[in-house]
Each structure stands twice: as C-alpha cells, then as structure tokens.
C-alpha positions as CSV (number, residue, x, y, z in Angstrom):
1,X,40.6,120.5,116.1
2,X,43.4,119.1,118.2
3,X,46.7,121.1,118.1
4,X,50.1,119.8,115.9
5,X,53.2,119.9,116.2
6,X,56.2,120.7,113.4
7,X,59.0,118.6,112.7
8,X,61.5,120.2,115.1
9,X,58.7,120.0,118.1
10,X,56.9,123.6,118.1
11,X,53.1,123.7,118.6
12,X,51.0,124.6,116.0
13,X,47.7,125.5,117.4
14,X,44.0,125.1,116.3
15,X,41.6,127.8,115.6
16,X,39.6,127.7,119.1
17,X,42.1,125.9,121.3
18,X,44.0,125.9,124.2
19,X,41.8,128.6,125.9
20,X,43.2,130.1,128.6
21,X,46.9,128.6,128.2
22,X,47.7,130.2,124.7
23,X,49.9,132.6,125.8
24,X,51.8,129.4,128.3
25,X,51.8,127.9,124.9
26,X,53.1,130.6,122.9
27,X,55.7,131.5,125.0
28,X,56.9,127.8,125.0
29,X,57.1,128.1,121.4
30,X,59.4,131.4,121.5
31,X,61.6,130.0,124.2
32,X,61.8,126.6,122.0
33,X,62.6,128.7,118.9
34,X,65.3,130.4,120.1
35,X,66.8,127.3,121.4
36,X,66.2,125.8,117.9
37,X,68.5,129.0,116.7
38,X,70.8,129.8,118.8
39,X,70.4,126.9,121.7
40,X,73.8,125.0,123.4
41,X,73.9,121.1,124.1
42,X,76.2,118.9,125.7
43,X,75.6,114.8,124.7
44,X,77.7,112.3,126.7
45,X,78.4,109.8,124.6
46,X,79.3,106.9,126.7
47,X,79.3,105.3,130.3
48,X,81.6,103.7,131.7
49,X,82.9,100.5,130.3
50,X,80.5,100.8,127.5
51,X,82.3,100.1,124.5
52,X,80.8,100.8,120.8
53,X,77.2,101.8,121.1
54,X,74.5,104.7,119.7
55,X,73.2,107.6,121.4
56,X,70.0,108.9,119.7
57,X,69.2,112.7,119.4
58,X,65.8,113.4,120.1
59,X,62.7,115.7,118.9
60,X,60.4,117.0,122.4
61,X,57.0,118.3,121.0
62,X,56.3,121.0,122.7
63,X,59.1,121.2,125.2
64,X,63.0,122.1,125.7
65,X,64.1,118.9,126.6
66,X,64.6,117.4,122.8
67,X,68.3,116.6,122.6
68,X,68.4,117.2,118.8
69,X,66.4,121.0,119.6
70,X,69.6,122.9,119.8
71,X,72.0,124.4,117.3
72,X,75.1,123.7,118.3
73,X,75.7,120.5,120.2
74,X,79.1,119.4,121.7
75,X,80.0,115.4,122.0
76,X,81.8,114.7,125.0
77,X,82.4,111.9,127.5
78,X,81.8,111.4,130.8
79,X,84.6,112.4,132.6
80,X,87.2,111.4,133.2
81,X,86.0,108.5,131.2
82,X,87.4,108.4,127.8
83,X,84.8,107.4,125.0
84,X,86.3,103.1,124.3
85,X,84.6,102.6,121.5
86,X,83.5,104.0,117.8
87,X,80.1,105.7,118.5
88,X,77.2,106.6,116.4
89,X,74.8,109.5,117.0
90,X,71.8,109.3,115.2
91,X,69.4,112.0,114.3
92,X,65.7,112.1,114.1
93,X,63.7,112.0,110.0
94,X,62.0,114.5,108.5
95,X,64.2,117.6,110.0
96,X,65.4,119.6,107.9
97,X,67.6,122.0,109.6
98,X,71.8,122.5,110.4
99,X,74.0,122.0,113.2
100,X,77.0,123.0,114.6
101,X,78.7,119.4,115.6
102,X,82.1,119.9,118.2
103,X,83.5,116.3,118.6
104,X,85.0,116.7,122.2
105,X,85.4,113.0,123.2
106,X,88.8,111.7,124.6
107,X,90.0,108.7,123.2
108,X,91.0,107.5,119.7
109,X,88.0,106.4,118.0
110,X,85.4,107.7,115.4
111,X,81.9,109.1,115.9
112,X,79.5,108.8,113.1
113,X,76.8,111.0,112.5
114,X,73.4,109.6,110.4
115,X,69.8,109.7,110.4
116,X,68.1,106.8,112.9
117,X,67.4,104.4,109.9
118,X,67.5,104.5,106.9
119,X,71.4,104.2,104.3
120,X,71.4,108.2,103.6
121,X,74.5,110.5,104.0
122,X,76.2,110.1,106.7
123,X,79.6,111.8,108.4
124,X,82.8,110.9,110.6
125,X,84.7,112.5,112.9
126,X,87.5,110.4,112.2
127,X,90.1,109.3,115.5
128,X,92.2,112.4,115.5
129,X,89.6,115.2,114.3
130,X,88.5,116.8,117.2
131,X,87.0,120.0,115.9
132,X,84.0,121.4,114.6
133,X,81.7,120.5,111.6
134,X,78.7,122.3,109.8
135,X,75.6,120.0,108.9
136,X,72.7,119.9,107.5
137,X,69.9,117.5,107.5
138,X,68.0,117.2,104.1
139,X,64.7,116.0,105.8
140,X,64.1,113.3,104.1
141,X,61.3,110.9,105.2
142,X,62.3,107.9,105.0
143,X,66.1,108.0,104.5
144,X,67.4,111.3,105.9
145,X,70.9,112.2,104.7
146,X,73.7,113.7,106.8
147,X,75.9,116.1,104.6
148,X,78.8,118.1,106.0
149,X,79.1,121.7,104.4
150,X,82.6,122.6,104.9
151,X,83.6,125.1,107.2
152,X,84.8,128.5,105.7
153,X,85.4,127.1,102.5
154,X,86.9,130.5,101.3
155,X,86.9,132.7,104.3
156,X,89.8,134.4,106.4
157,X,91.6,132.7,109.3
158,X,92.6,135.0,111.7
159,X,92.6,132.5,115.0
160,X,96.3,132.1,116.5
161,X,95.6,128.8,117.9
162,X,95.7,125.3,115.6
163,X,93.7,126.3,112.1
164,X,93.1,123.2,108.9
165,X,93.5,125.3,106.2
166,X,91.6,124.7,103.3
167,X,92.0,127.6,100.5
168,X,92.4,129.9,103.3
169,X,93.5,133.5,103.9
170,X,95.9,134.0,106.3
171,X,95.5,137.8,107.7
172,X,97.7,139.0,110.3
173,X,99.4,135.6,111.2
174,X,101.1,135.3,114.5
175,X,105.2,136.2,114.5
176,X,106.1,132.4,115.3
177,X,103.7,130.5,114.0
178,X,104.1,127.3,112.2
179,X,101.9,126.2,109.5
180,X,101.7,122.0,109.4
181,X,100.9,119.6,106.8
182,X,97.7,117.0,107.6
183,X,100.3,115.0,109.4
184,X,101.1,117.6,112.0
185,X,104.0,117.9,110.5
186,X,105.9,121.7,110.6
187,X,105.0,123.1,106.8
188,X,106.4,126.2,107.3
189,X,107.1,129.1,110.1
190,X,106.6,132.6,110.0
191,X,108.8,135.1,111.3
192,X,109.3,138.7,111.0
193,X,110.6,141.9,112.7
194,X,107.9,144.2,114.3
195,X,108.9,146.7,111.4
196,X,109.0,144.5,108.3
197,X,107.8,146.4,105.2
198,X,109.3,143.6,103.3
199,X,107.1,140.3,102.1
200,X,107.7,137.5,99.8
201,X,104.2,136.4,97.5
202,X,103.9,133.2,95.7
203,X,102.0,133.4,92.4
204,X,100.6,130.7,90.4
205,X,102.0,130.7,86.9
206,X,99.4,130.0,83.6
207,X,99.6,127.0,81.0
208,X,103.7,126.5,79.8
209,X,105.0,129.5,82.8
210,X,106.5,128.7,85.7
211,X,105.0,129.7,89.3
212,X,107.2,132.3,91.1
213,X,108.2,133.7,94.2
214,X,109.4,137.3,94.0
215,X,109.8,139.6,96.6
216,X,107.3,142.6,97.5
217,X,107.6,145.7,99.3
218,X,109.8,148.2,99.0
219,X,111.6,149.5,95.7
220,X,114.9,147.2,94.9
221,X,114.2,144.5,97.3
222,X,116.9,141.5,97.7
223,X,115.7,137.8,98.1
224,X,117.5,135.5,100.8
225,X,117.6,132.0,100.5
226,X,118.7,130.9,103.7
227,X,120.3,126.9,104.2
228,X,120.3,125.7,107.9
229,X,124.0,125.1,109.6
230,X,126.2,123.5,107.0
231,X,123.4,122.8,104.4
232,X,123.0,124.5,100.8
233,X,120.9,125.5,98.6
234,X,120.0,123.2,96.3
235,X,119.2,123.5,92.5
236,X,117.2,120.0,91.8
237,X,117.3,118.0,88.3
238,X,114.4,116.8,86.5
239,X,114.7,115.3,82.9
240,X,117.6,117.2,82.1
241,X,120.6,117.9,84.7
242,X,120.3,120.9,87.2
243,X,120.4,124.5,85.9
244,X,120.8,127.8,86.9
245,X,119.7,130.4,84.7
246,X,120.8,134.3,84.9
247,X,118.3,136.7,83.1
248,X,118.4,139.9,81.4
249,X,116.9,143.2,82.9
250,X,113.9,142.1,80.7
251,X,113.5,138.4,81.3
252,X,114.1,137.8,77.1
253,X,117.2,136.4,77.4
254,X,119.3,134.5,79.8
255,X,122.7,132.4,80.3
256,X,122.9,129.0,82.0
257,X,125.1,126.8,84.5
258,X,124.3,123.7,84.4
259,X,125.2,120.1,86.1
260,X,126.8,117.2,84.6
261,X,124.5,114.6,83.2
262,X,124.2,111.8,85.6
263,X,126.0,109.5,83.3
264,X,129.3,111.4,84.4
265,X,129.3,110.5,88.2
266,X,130.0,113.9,88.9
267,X,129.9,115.5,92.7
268,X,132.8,117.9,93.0
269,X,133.1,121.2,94.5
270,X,134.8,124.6,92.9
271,X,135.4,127.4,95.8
272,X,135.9,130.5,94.2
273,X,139.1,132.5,94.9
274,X,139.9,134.4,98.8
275,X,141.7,137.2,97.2
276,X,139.9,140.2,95.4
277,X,138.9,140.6,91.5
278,X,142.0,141.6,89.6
279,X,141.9,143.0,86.2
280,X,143.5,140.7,83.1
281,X,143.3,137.3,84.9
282,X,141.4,134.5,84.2
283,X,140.1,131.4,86.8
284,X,142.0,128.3,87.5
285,X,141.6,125.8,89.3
286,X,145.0,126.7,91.9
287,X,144.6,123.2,94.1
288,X,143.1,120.4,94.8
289,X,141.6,118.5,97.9
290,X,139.7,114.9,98.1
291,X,140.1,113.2,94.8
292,X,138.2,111.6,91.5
293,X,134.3,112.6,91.2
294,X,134.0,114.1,94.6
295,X,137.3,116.9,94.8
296,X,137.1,119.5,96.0
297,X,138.6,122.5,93.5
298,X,139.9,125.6,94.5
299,X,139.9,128.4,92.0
300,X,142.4,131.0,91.7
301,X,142.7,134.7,89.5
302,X,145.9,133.4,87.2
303,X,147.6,135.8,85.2
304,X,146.4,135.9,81.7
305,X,149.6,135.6,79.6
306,X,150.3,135.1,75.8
307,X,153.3,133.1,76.5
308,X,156.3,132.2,78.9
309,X,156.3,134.7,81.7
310,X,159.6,135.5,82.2
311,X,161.2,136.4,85.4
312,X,164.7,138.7,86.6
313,X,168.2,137.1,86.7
314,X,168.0,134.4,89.2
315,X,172.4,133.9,90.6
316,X,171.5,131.6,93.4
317,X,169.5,128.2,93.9
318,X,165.7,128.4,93.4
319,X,162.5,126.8,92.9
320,X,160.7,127.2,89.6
321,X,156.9,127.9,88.6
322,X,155.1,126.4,86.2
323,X,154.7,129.1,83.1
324,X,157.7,130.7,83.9
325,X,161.1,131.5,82.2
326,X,164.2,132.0,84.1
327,X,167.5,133.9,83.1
328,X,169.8,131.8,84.7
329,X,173.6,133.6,86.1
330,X,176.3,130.6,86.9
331,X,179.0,133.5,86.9
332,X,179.3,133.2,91.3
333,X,178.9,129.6,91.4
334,X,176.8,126.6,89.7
335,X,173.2,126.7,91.7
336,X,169.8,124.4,91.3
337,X,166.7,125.7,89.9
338,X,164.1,123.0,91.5
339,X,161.2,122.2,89.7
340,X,157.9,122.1,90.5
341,X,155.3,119.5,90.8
342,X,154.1,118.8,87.5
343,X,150.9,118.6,85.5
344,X,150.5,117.4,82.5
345,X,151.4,120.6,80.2
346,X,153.0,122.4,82.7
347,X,156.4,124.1,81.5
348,X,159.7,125.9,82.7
349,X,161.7,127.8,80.6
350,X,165.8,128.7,81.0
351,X,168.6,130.6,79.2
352,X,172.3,130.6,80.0
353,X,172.5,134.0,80.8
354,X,175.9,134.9,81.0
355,X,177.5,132.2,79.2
356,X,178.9,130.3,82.1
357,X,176.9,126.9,82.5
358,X,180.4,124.9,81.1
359,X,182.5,126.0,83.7
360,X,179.5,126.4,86.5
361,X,176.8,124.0,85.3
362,X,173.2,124.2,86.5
363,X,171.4,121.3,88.4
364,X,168.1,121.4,87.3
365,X,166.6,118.8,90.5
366,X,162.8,117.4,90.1
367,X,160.4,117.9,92.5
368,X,160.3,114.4,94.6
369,X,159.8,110.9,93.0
370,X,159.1,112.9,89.2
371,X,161.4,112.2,87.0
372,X,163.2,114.2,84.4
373,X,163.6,112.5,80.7
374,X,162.4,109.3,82.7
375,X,165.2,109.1,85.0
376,X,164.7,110.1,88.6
377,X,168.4,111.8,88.7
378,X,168.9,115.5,88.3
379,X,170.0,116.8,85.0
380,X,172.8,118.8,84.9
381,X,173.7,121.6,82.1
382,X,177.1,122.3,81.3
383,X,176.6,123.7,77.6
384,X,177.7,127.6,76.9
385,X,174.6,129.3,75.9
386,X,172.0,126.6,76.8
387,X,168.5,127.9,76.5
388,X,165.7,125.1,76.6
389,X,161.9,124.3,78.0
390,X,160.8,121.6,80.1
391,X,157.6,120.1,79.6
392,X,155.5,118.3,81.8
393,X,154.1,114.5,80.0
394,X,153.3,112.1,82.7
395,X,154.7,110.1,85.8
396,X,156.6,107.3,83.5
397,X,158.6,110.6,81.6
398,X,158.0,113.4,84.0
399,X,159.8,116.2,83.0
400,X,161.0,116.3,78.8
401,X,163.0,118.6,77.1
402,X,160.9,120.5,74.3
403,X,163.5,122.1,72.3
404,X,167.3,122.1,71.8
C-alpha cells in the first residue's frame, strides 16, 4: 500500500514501505513539521508593472518548498517596486491550521486573503493597515473560509513603538508617548516626572451615575486641569445651561453655578477682585470693560453698609462717591463738591455744616455731559442749613434731588 500524504503535505507511510529510506522520509517529515510550527516565509506579491493580480499559496507533499507550509508568512514586494495594484492571496482547501499574516507591501492598496475557490470568509488588509493579523483556516472542502481572530483581544501592551489599541492594558507606557485615534490623530500624551507617585484613573459609572475621573495616589491629592496658552476650561451645556456643582465632604449635598439659558445671549466675563478678602464686604461689580452681552465685569470687595456712609468735614473743593455723605464747611470760602459718574440709584448726601452756604454757597458741578435736575448747569446752594441727597435716574434727569 502506496504511502499518503495529509493535508498540510506530511507523509503518512504504509505498513511495509519505503524500505531503506524511512528514516530520509521521517526526517523530512520532522523538518516539514517544524516548519509547519514555527517556519518563516517571505511572498512577493507582485512584479514589476503588474498591476491587480493573485498569488496562490501552495501545499508541497512531502517537501519544504509549499509556500502555504509555514506559520508566519510576510507579504512584501519586490523591491524597490511598490505593489500597483489590490492583490489577492489565496490559500489551498481542506487545511485547517492558522497563520501569522504581516502585510509588508508599499503602496496604497488592499491585499485580500481567501481560500482558492470557493465564496467562504475572507480578510483585508485594507490601504493603510500594515501590520499583523491572526488567521485561521476552517478546512473546509469545498468552500474554505478565512477568519481573522483578533490579535490580543484583552492582553497587555507594553511595545513603545505604534500599538491599535483595542480594550488594551497599557503597562509601563513610555514618558512621551501619544496615544491616537484610528485617524492618526494625537488622542492623548502621557507625561510624568521620573518620581510621580501621583496618577489620575478613569472609572466607568453604573446605570443613572456619572463616570469619573479622580485622582490616585497619595493621601489629599489635588486635581489640575490645565488650558493651553490663553484657553480655559470649559464647563459644556447639554439640555439645560452649563453648571458647576460644589459638593459636600460626603457627596449628599451640593450648590450650583450655572449659565444663562441660551435664550439670554449671554457671554460676559466677571474677574474677581486683585486685592485680598476683607471681612464685612460684599462683591460688586467695581467697572466695566467691552459692552452689552459680551462685558467684561470686574468685581470689587464693597463695604457692606446699612446706609449713607458718611465722611469728615470736607472745607475745600472735592469730588464725591457714590454712597457717601459729606459735611460740607463754607465758613473759608464757597467750594465745589463734584459729582460722580452716575448709575442708576447711585446717591450723594450733604449737610450745611456750619450754617454758611447763604453767604458762601456751594457749587455742586456734575460729572461731564450728566445733568443735574435735567439741566446740564451746576446747581448752586445758598440756603442756611441745607441738608439734601442726590439721586441718580437716568441720562434725560441725571442727577435729582430726593428730599428737601
């Protein structure tokens, strides 16, 4: 009885034959198995000028020369040619077995992998995928299908050079390294000092909780957001306008700022005050800069008062703040108290201090075009014992007397 041969080419040999070369024959077998296991091919795919076309892998019985008899098998190009064409590489039925497939052609087109005939499974290297790719061949007879077993589904990635990372464990990550997107875009980069203790983790958060990022390491650990240049840190709006919320110690309680609604048109700016927290004061806005939806507002500590803050004897010509009173001494000479510019609500206060505005009257002068009563000239006060506020309206009255 005549010898056989398996579907990946070793010889399977007949009670009785091959006297004399069994041990030629079994040692061909061994070398071809461990060729089958661990053996290393390079297929050329193309020749120069040759466009689209199919190289077929092959089955050898017997020997090492079958092109589809080795485990991992790198397609490449004759150089320098770069493959011009989309290429197909087919493999042999009825083997059942797995490959390691590198795709190292040049050039931007795709190389399909399937079984010489038949419509089974197939797989592409598509233009821009260069690497590697696990297979396995289900041995079908007629219609042998090609199915890719992905590479490391949930392993560990500790390569430094270009990883796709598919539910992957980064260990020990390069200082530098950038992580991109599938469009080679820069995801992320990782940096660190050589002594960092310190980490960031991202968690996942259940049904109805929010994911989180906290920071891990050491006991009582800040968190840095970090804007490049001019940019800022931005707090991004949904359904409902853009808050930030400020927890309790215990996360069961919490206090919200939040944006205008989008129906206000709202994009201004409060800086908080330059000077240092002082007790009793509350925040205003002190002045100003830009205008309408897009000012810019800077906030002052303003003394908290329960009424007119009232200031020493004032004997010479002076300009007035808005809140405060002013004993007013004519007795050298009649002086100006100059007002400020006025917002709606502001108000100055005054008292005839010594009783001498009749025979040295005070010139109260408003600040610029405002007008005082609705006149643009200066009002001057020549009654004994004149005490009265000034009130702020609006740029037709300016300036109006609130009590006599």
């Amino acid at each position: 009885m005549a010898s056989t041969f398996t579907n990946l080419g070793v010889e399977l040999m007949a009670t009785g034959e091959n006297a004399g070369t069994w041990g030629t024959k079994t040692n061909a077998n061994l070398n071809l198995a461990e060729q089958l296991l661990g053996g290393f091919k390079i297929q050329t795919l193309n020749t120069a000028g040759s466009g689209a076309n199919t190289t077929a892998l092959t089955i050898a019985d017997g020997a090492l020369t079958g092109s589809a008899q080795n485990r991992v098998i790198i397609l490449g190009a004759v150089s320098p040619e770069a493959i011009t064409g989309n290429k197909i590489v087919t493999f042999p039925l009825l083997t059942e077995t797995f490959y390691f497939i590198k795709n190292s052609t040049s050039g931007a087109y795709t190389v399909q992998l399937k079984a010489v005939s038949g419509s089974g499974a197939t797989v592409t290297f598509s233009t821009t995928d260069k690497g590697y790719k696990l297979l396995y061949l289900d041995g079908v007879a007629t219609n042998t299908g090609v199915i890719e077993i992905p590479l490391a589904t949930a392993g560990t990635v500790t390569e430094t050079g270009t990883q796709t990372l598919t539910n992957k464990t980064l260990t020990s990550p390069k200082i530098g390294t950038s992580i991109l997107d599938t469009n080679g875009n820069e995801l992320a980069l990782l940096t660190a000092t050589s002594s960092a203790v310190n980490e960031f983790t991202i968690a996942n958060g259940a049904s109805g909780n929010a994911p989180r990022l906290s920071a891990t390491g050491e006991t009582n650990v800040d968190l840095d957001l970090l804007a490049k240049g001019t940019g800022h840190v931005t707090i991004m709006g949904a359904t409902n306008p853009g808050s930030l919320q400020l927890n309790c110690e215990q996360n069961s309680h919490g206090i919200k700022l939040t944006s205008p609604a989008h129906s206000a048109n709202q994009s201004y700016e409060l800086k908080f005050p330059t000077g240092n927290v002082t007790a009793d004061r509350f925040l205003k806005v002190a002045s100003v800069s830009g205008s309408g939806t897009t000012g810019i507002g800077q906030l002052s500590f303003a003394e908290v008062s329960g009424g007119t803050s009232w200031q020493a004897v004032k004997t010479s010509t002076f300009t007035a703040v808005a809140g405060e009173g002013y004993f007013i001494n004519t007795t050298g000479g009649a002086f100006e108290m100059d007002l400020p510019a006025g917002s709606i609500g502001d108000e100055v206060s005054f008292i005839d201090y010594a009783g001498t505005f009749d025979s040295n009257a005070l010139t109260i002068d408003q600040n610029g075009t405002e007008k005082i009563a609705g006149s643009t000239d200066p009002l001057t006060v020549s009654t004994e014992r004149a005490a009265n506020t000034l009130v702020y309206v609006d740029g037709t009255q300016g300036w109006l007397l609130k009590n006599n």
